[in-house]
DOBADO-376855 format. One record per residue (C-alpha): residue in three letters; x, y, z. Coordinates in steps of 0.001 Angstrom, whole numbers. Each point is the difference from the previous one (the first is absolute). Layout:
N
Ala, X, Y, Z
...
***
This chain:
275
Unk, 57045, -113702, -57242
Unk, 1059, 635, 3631
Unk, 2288, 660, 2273
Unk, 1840, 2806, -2663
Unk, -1424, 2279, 3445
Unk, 2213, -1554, 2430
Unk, 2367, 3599, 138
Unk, -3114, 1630, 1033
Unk, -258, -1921, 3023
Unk, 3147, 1005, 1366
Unk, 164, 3241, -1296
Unk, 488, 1521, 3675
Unk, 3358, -2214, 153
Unk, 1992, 1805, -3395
Unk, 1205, 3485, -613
Unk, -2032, 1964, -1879
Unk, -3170, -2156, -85
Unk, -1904, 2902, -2305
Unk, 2830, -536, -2827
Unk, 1249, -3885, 191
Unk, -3527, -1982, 1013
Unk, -1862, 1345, -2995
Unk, 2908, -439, -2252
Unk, 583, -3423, 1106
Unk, -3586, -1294, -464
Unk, 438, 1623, -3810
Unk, 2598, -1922, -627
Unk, -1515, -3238, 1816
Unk, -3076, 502, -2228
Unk, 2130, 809, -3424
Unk, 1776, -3506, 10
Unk, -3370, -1766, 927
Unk, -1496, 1328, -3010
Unk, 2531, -233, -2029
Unk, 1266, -3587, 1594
Unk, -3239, -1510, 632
Unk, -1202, 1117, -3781
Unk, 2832, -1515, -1559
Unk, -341, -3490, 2464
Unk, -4300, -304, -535
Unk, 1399, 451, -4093
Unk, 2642, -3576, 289
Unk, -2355, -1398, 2390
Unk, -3052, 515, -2751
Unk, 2099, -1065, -2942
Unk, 1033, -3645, 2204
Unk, -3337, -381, 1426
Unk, -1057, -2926, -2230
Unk, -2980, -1882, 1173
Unk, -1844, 2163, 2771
Unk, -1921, -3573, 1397
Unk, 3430, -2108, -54
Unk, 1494, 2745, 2218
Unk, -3110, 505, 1988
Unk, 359, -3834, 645
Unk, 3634, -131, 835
Unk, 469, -2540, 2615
Unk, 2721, 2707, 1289
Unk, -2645, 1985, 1103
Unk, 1429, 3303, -1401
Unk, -420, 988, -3556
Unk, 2813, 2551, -24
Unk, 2421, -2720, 886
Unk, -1241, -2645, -2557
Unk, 554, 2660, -2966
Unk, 3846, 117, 1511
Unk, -151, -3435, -399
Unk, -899, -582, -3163
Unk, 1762, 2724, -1850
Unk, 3923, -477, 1843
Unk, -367, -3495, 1239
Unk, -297, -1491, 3657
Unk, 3477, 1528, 1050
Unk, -1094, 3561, -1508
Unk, -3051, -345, 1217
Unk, 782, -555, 3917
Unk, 2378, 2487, -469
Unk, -2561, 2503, -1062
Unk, -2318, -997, 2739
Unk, 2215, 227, 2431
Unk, 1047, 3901, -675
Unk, -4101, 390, -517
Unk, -16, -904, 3798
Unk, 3029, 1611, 1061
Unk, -1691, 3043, -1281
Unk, -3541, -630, 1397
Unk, 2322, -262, 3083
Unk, 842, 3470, 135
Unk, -3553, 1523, -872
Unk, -1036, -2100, 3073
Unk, 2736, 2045, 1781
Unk, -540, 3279, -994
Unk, -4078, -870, 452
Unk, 882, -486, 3525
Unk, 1980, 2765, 158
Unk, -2582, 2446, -1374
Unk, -2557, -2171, 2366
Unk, 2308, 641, 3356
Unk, 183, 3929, -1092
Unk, -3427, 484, -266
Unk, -925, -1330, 3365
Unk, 2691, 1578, 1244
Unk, -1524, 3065, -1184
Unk, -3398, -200, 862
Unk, 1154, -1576, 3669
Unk, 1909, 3260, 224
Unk, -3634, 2219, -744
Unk, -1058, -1955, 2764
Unk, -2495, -1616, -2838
Unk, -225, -3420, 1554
Unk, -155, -1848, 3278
Unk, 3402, -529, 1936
Unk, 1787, 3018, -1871
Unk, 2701, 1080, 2550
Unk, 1316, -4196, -1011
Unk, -58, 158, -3252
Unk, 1103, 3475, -587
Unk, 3016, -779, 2433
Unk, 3632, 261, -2487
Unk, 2423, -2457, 1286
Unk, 3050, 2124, 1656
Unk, 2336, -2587, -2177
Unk, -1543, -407, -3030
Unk, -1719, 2970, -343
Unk, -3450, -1690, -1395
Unk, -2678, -967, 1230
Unk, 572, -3309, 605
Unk, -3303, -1011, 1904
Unk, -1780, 1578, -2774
Unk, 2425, -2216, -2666
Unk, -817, -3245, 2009
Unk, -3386, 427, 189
Unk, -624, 646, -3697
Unk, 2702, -2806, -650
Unk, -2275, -2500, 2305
Unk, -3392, 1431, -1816
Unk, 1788, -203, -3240
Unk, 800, -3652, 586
Unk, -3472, -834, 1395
Unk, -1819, 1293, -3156
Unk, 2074, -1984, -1932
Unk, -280, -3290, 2010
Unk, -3978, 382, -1439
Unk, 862, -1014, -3571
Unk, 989, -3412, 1255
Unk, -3681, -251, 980
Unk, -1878, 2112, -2572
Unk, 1188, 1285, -3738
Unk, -3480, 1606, -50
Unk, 343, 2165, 3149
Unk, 3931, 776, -418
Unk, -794, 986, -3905
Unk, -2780, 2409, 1723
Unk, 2909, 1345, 2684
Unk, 2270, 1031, -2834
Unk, -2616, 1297, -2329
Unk, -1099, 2332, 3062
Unk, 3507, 733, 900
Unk, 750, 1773, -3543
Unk, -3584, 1433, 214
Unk, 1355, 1810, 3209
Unk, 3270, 880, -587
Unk, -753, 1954, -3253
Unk, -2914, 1635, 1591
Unk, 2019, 1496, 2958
Unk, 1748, 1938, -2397
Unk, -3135, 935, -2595
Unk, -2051, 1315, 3423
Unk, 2454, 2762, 210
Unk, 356, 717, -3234
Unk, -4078, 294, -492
Unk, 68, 2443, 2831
Unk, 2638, 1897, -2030
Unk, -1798, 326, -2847
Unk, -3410, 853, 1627
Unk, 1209, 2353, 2427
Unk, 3306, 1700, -1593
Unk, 1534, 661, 3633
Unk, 3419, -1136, -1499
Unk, 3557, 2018, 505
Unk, 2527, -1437, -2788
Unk, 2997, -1455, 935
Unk, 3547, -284, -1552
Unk, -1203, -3194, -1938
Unk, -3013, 1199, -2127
Unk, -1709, -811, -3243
Unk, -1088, 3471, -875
Unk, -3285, 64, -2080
Unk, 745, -3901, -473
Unk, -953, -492, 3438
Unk, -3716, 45, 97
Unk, -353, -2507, -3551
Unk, 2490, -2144, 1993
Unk, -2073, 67, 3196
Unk, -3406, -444, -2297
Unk, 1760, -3240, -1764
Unk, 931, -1472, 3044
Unk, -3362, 332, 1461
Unk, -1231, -1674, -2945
Unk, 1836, -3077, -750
Unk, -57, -299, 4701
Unk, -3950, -410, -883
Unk, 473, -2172, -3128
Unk, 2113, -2262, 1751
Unk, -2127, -183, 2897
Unk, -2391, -1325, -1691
Unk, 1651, -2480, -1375
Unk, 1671, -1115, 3047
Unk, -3528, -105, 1781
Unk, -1356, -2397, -2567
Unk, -364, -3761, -524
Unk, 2582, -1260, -2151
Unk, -1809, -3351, -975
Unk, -3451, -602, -1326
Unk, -2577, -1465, 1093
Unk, 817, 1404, 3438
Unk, -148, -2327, 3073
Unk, 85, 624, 3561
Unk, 3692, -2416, -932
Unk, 1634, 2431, -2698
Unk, -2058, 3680, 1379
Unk, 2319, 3039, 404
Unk, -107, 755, 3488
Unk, 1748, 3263, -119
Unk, -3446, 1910, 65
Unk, -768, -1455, 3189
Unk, 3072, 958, 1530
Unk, -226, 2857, -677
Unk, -3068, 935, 760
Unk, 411, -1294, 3369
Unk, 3584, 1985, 459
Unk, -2431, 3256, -1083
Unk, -2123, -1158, 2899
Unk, 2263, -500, 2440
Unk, 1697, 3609, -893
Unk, -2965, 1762, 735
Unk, -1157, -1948, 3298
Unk, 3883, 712, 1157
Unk, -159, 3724, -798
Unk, -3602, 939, 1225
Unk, 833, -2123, 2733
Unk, 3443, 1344, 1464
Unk, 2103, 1373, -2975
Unk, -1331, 3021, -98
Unk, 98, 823, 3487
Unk, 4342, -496, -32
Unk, 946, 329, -3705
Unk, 641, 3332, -581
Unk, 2262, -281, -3166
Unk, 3600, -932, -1029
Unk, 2499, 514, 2990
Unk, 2984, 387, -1534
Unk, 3370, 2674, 496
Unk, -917, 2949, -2434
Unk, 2596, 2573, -1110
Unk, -579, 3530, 645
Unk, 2025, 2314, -2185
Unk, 98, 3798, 2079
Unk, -5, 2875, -2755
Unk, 3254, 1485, -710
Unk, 1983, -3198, 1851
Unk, 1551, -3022, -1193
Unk, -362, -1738, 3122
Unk, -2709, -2831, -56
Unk, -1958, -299, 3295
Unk, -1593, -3887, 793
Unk, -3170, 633, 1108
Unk, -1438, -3716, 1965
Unk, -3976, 430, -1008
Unk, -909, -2751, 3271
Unk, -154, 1699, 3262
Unk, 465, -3444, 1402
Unk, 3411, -1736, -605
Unk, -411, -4032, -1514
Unk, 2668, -2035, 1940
***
């Protein structure tokens, strides 16, 4: 359910972003539908009894299904690819993580941005941006040691998020129609796609934002409301407060194609360099 964006996030790195980015996400999103529909199908049909698994003294349902259905050696097996893979979502999380504060440290969004912005002359990433979203990454995780409660709200809000920073632009698409085609377009498609995605971002929302346990304690209470009402706080404070006066939109090298020439002409939209 995430992370099928990660091409996005470095889409200023490949040739011909317009073309391969949008085409790669398709095909991300085509095998997790088609993958993941055919996996929730086995899973469903070796379930057996939801409380037994629920009370695995493994502490991970998915892994005592393995276990019962191949065996112990079958079953570690299976667990161990399930974390090799979760492995490599956490890497391309960070990646996509790193990028985006890159990006925003680049707009001159946040405080420090000439440090994090700054590409390593060796590398060439951001590596200050990389380390600090690898330290913040590792931080956020040392909290499920303490709490299940306030990590389970930390995820919940993190899909919440992630699928909303794409629906926000696609909302504005559809209410204002100030929207040029590219080379990768769904024709008349486009707008029921847009409305569908709108709709199931709100559906599941909701359901992340919800208690998944009844009666609700302050023990088992889905936290992820509180978050994020308090990140919609804090995003307001920040921009009335000193965003606005700095952020004047996306900084980035834009392409100017003269009429009648071939030649493209890089155009740097910040008057003031960033390293």
């Amino acid at each position: 359910m995430t992370d099928y964006d990660a091409t996005a996030h470095i889409a200023e790195e490949i040739k011909n972003p317009e073309i391969k980015a949008p085409w790669s996400i398709t095909i991300a999103l085509a095998f997790t539908y088609i993958g993941g529909w055919l996996f929730t199908i086995v899973l469903s049909y070796c379930t057996g009894d939801i409380g037994t698994l629920l009370e695995t003294p493994l502490g991970q349902p998915v892994a005592q299904i393995f276990y019962n259905v191949i065996g112990p050696a079958g079953g570690t097996i299976f667990t161990v690819f399930a974390f090799i893979v979760l492995n490599f979502t956490g890497m391309t999380g960070m990646q996509a993580g790193a990028r985006t504060f890159f990006a925003v440290a680049r707009d001159e969004m946040i405080p420090l941005s000439r440090i994090w912005a700054k590409v390593n002359k060796t590398t060439h990433t951001p590596l200050y941006s990389v380390w600090l979203i690898s330290f913040a990454a590792i931080c956020i995780n040392l909290i499920g040691l303490g709490s299940y409660t306030a990590i389970a709200a930390i995820f919940n809000i993190t899909a919440i998020a992630l699928d909303w920073s794409y629906c926000i632009p696609i909302l504005c698409k559809m209410i204002y129609g100030q929207f040029k085609p590219g080379p990768f377009y769904l024709g008349k498609a486009s707008f029921f796609v847009n409305l569908w995605a709108v709709i199931w971002t709100l559906f599941v929302s909701v359901i992340f934002i919800l208690p998944t346990i009844r009666p609700v304690t302050a023990e088992n209470m889905n936290y992820a409301s509180v978050i994020l009402a308090g990140m919609s706080i804090f995003a307001v404070i920040y921009w009335y407060a000193g965003g606005r006066f700095y952020y004047t939109g996306p900084r980035v090298k834009a392409q100017l194609l003269d009429e009648g020439s071939t030649t493209n002409v890089e155009l740097n939209l910040t008057e003031k360099p960033l390293a």
